[in-house]
C-alpha positions as CSV (number, residue, x, y, z in Angstrom):
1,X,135.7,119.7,126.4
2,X,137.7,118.6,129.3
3,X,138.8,121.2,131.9
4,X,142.1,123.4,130.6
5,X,145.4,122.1,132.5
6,X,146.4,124.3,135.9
7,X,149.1,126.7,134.8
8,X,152.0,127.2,137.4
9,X,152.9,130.6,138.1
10,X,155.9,130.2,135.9
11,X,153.7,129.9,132.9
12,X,151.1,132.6,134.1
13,X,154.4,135.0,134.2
14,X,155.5,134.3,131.0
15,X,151.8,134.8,129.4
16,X,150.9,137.6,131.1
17,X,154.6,139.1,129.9
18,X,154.9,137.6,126.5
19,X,156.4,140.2,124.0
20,X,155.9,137.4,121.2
21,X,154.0,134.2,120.2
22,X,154.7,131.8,117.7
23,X,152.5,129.3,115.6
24,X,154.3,125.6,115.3
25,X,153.2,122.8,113.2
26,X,154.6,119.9,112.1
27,X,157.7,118.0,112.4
28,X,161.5,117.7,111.1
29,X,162.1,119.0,107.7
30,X,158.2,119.6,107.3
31,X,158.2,122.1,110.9
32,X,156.8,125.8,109.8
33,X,157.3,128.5,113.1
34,X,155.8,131.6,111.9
35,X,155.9,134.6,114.6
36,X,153.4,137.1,115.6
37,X,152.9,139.8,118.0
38,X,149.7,139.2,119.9
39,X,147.6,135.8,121.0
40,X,145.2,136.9,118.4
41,X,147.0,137.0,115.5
42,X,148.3,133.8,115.9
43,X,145.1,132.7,115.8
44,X,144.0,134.7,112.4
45,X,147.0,132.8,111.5
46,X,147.0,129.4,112.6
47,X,145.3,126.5,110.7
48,X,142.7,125.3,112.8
49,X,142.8,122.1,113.0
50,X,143.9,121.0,116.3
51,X,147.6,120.3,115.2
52,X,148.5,124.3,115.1
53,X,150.5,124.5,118.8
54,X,150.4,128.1,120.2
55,X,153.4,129.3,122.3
56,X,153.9,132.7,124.6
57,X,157.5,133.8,124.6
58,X,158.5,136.5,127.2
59,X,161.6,139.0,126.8
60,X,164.2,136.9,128.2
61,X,163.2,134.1,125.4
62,X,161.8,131.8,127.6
63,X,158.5,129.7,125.9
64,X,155.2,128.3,127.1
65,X,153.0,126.2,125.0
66,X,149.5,127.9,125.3
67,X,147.3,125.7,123.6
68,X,147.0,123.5,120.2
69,X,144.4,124.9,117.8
């Protein structure tokens, strides 16, 4: 598995802070976003498939992509 991407502090900040994270997949029409309260539920929730993208979202709304699952 290739070495994870360096994070700026910007995204650290808004991981370490995220009061939300959502669970995006697909595209268009076909896009679900389902919403969840901790890193870990997203995961219980995701389908893990590598196409599941993870997001942190702090309190002022702004988004990181975490990781695709």
């Amino acid at each position: 598995m290739p070495a994870p991407t360096p994070r700026t502090e910007h995204e650290l900040d808004v991981i370490a802070n995220a009061v939300e994270w959502t669970c995006v997949r697909g595209r268009g029409a076909a896009r679900t976003v389902t919403r969840h309260a901790s890193h870990g539920e997203c995961l219980q929730k995701a389908v893990l498939d590598g196409r599941t993208m993870i997001y942190a979202i702090d309190a002022q709304g702004l988004s990181v992509h975490v990781e695709n699952v």
